[in-house]
N, C-alpha and C positions, 0 to 999 in steps of 0.2 A: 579635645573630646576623643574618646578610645572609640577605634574600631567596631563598628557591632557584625558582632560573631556571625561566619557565615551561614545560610543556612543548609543545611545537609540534605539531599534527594538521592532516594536508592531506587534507579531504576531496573522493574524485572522485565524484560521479554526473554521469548522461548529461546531463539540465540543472540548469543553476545554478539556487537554492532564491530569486532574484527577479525583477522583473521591471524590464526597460529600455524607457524611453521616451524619445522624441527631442522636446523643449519648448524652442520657441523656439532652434533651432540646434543645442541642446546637449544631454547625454544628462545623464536621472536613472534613478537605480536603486533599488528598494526591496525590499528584503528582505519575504518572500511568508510566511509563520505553518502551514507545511509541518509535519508531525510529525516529518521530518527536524531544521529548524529546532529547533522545542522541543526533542526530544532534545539537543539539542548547546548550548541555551541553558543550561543548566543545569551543564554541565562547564566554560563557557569563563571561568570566573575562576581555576581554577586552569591554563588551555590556553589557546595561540592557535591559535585555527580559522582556515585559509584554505581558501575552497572552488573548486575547479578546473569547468568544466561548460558545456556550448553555452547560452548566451544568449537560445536560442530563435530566434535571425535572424542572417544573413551581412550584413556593412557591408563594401561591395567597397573602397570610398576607405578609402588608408591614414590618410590624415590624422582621419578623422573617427572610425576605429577608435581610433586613438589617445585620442580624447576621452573614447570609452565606456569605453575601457578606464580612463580614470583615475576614472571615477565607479563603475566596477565596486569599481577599488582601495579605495574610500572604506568599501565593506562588506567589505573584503578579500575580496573575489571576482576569479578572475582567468578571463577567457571566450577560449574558444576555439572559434575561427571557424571553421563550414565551408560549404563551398558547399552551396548548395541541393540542389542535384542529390544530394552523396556523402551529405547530412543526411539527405535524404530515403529514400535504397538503404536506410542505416543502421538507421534506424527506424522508417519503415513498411513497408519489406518485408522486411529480415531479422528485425529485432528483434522488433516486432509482429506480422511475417504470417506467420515461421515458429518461432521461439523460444520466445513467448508461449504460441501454442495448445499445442506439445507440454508447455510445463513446466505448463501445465494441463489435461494430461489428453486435448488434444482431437487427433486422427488425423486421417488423410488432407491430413496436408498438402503442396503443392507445393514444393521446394528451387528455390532460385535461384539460380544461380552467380553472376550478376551481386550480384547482393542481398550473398551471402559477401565476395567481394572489399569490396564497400563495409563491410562490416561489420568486417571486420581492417584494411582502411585507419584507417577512424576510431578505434579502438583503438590503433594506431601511432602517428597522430595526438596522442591523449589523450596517449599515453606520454611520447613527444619532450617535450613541453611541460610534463608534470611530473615529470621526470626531469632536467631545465634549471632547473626552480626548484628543488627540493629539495636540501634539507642533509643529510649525514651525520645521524642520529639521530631525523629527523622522522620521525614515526609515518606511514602513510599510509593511510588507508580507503576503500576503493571499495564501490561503493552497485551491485547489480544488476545485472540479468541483460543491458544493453545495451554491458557490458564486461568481461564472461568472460574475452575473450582480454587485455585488458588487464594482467593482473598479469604475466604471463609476457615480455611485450614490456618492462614496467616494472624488470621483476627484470634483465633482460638490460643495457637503456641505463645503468640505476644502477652494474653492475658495470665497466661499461666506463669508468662517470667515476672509478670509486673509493669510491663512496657505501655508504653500508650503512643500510636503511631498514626496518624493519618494515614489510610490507604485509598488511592485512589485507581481507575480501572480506564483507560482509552479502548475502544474496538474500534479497528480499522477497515472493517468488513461493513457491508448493510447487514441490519438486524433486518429479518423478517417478519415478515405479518405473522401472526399468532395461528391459520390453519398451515401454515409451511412449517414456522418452529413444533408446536404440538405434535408433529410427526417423529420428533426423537421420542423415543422412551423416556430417556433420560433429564428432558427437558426442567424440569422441575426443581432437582438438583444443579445445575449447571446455574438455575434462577436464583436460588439459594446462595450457590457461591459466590456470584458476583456482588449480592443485597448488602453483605459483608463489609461492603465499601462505606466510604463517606460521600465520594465524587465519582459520578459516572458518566465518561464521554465519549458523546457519538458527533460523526463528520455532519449530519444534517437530522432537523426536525422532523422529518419521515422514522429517521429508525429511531430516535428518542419515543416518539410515540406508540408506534411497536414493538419497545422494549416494555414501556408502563403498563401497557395494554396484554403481555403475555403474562405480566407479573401478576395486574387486576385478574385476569380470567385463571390463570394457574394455580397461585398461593393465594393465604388469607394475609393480603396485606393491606392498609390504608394510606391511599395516595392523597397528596394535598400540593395541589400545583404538581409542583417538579421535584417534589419529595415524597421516597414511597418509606414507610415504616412497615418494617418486618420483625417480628419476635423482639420488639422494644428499641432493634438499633434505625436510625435513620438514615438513609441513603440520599445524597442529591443527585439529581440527572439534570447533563447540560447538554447544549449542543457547543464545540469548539469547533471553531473551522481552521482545518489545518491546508497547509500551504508549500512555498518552496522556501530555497533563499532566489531573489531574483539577482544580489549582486554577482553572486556566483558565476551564473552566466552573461553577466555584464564585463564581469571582469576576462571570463573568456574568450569573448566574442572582439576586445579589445586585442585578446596577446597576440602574436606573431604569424605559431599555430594554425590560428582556427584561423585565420584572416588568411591565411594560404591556401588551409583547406577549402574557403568560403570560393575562394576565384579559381580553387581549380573544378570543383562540384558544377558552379555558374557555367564555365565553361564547357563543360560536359553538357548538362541541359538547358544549354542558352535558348534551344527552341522548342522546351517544352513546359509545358503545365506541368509541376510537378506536386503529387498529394504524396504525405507523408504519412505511413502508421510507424508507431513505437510501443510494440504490447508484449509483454510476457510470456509465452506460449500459453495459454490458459484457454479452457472452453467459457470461462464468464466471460472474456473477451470479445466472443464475436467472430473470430478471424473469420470464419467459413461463412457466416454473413457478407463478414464483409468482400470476402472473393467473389458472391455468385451476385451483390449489390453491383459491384463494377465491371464484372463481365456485362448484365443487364445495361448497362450507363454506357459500354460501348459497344452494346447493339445496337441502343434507340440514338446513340449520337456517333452513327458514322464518321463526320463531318470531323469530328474529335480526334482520330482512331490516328496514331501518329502523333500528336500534339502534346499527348496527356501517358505521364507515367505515376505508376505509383510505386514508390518503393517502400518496400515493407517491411520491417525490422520485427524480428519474433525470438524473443529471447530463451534459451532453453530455459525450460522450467520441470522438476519432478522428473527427471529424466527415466527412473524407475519404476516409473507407475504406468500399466500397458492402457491407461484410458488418453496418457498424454501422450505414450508412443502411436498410438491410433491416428490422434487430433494430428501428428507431425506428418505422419505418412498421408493421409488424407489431405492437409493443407498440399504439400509438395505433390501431391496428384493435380492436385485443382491449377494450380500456379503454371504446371505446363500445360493444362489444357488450354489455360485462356493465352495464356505465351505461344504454342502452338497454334491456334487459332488467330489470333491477333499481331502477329509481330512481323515485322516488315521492314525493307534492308535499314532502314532509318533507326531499325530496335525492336525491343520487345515492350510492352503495357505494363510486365511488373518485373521489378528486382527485388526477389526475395531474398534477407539474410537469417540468415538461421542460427543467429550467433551473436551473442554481446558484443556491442558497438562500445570504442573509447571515447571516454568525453569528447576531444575534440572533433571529434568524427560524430557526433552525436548533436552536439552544436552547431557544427555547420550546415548540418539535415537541415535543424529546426531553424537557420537563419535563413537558406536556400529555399526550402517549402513556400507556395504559394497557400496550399491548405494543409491542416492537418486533419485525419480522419481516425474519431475513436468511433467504435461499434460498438463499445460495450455491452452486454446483456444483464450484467449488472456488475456494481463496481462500488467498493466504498467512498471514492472521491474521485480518483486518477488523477494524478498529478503532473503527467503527459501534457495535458491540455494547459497548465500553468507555466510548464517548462517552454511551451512551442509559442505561449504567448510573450513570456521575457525573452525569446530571441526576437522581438520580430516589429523592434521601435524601426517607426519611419517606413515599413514593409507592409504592414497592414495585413499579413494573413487572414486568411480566413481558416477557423477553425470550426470542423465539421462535426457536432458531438452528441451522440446516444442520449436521449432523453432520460437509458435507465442508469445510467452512472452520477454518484454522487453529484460530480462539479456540474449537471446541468441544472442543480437546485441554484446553483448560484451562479452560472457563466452561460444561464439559457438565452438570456438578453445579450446578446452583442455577438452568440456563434449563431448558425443552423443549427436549429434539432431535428432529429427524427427517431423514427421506432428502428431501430437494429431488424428484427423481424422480417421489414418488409424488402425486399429487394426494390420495390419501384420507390420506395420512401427516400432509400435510400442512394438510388441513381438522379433522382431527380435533384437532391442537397448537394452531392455532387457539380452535377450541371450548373446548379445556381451560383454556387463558391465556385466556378469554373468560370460563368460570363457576368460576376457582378461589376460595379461601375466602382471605382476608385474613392469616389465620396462615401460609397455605400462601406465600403470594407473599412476606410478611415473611422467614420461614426462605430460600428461594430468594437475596432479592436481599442477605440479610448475606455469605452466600459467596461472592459477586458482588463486593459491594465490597470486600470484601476484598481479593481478587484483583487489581481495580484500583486500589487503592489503594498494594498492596504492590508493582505492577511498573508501575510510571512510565516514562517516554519519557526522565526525566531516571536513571533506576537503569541501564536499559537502557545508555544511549552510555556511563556510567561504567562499566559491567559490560565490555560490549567494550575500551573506549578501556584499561582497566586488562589486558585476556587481554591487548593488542598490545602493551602497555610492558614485558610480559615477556620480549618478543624483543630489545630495544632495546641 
């Protein structure tokens, strides 16, 4: 019996999942270990992936474009170039300075006309270019909130070739409630662009419903279940719960590496409580919560004070935008105050890095941690909390996690929750994933793994890539 023909997935996000370097004349490309990536690793022997997405940089010389592009080709990645200037309207100041904070939650933000235009250019942009390469039947997946308007542009150029493509749409962010979204202008068309789809997926049944529910209140459209009909075409809205790989870190945690680094870290804090953050630089995160939470946690438990470190990993994030130069400067205030305050010849209470940790320095964190501590303020999933629980067989972590991030819709039973918000909420989760009883944390993290065990990054793109093939 012959082979049946593979099937073809053209994924869009804003940037391409590697990175390009110009070596001796000529451009190399290497594919970046992105949870995008893993998800997709996992489908592409029965799929071919091609991934559409900016590059990260504009090459004005055609000729030299030409080059990158054929080293893109070599990962089947096809880059698409824009100027600095339209890159830049794009996504730091529509995408990040005004899209971002409303889809999480945060107000008072400024609109930019200028910023919009750039923002539906680049989206046209996207479109042209994969609307040109696509075939009849390829499935097409767009990744996030920096191309909203993109399906609608997409759905429109395909028609006009004669194509017929499933497109489907992932958001990696929370959708908000409909007085937070309603605060864009713009809100309306952005609802528009996305309806364009066939498949629409969110991390959790909160923002599913807050997306129907901005659709119902916004447009005239008719929902029925988990399908909304707009201007005749029909959309589905799911929820997919996306994940890690956990072998990933299994197989880490096994090499040579991490198992060195694992005994020399132990050794280091053989006599203390050690809590773990691993967050972004980002203000949805919490940090500043979470500093003036644990300074409170070792006021009201002296008794601690010496025992209990936290080390805190904070990744540069936006380096150029002066609301995250702020967040850095302020964090690094706060850090020596409570280090100045608190630290004793035995140590200091926090090791702050302020700088991308390597995998196996990153694994041995999360094998060494007794807790880990997310503060989120809000968060589409975090997948932090997935990673600290596949280190952590036979260890039994306690993982300490914000009630307003995603994975507490689904990993509330077996960590601590609490409100990020409160400082005492917050010292006292602490405290308890500091003196629980060994039975207690065992029961805890079986539920835990389960969980991540059962929703993989590779179940995940299969669960999607399978809703879109039903449109096909």
């Amino acid at each position: 019996m012959a082979d049946e023909k593979k099937r073809q997935l053209i994924i869009v996000s804003n940037r391409l999942p590697l990175s390009l370097k110009k070596i001796d004349g000529r451009y190399e490309s290497s594919l970046s270990s992105g949870g995008l990536v893993t998800a997709l690793s996992g489908i592409s022997s029965s799929t071919d992936v091609r991934w559409f997405g900016w590059p990260g940089s504009n090459i004005e010389d055609m000729e030299e474009r030409k080059v990158a592009a054929a080293s893109l080709a070599e990962n089947n990645a096809i880059g698409i170039f824009l100027d600095e200037e339209l890159a830049h309207a794009h996504y730091n100041v529509f995408s990040n300075g005004i899209t971002w904070p409303i889809l999480h939650y945060q107000s008072g933000v400024d609109f930019n006309e200028d910023g919009w235009k750039a923002y539906q250019r680049v989206n046209e942009v996207f479109a042209d270019t994969v609307a040109d390469s696509a075939s009849s039947g390829d499935l097409i997946w767009v990744h996030d909130y920096h191309l909203l308007m993109f399906p609608a542009y997409l759905r429109d150029r395909l028609e006009k070739q004669g194509k017929k493509c499933p497109i489907g749409f992932s958001l990696h962010t929370p959708f908000p409630a409909q007085d937070f979204w309603r605060a864009l202008p713009v809100q309306k068309e952005l609802l528009q662009g996305v309806l364009a789809c066939d498949v629409i997926g969110f991390h959790t049944d909160e923002y599913k419903r807050n997306f129907v529910e901005c659709c119902e209140r916004g447009l005239d459209v008719k929902v029925d279940g988990d399908d909304i009909e707009y201007q005749g075409h029909k959309a589905h809205t799911g929820t997919f719960v996306v994940g890690i790989d956990p072998q990933k870190f299994t197989d880490g945690l096994a090499g040579g590496e991490v198992k060195a680094r694992v005994d020399e870290l132990e050794e280091e804090y053989k006599r203390k409580i050690v809590i773990l953050g691993v967050d972004r630089l980002d203000y949805t995160k919490g940090l500043i919560q979470k500093l003036q939470g644990y300074a409170h946690f070792l006021h009201e438990h002296p008794e601690l004070k010496g025992k209990v470190t936290l080390i805190q990993v904070a990744i540069p994030s936006r380096e150029d935008v002066k609301e995250y130069q702020e967040l850095e400067r302020e964090l690094s205030m706060l850090v020596g105050q409570i280090n100045g305050e608190h630290s004793t010849p035995d140590g200091s209470p926090i090791v702050y890095l302020h700088h991308s940790v390597p995998f196996t320095d990153l694994t041995a964190l999360y094998r060494i941690a007794d807790i880990c501590l997310i503060t989120s303020r809000r968060d589409g999933m975090n997948l932090v909390a997935a990673e600290y629980v596949a280190c952590q067989k036979d260890r039994y972590g306690v993982l300490v996690l914000s009630e307003l991030a995603g994975a507490a819709a689904f990993m509330g039973e077996g960590s601590i929750t609490f409100n990020p918000s409160s400082a005492h909420q917050l010292s006292d989760s602490i405290y308890r994933a500091a003196t629980m009883s060994r039975e207690e944390k065992k029961r805890g993290y079986a539920q835990l793994e389960r969980f991540v065990k059962t929703n993989t990054s590779e179940r995940w793109g299969e669960a999607f890539t399978n809703a879109l093939a039903q449109f096909a």
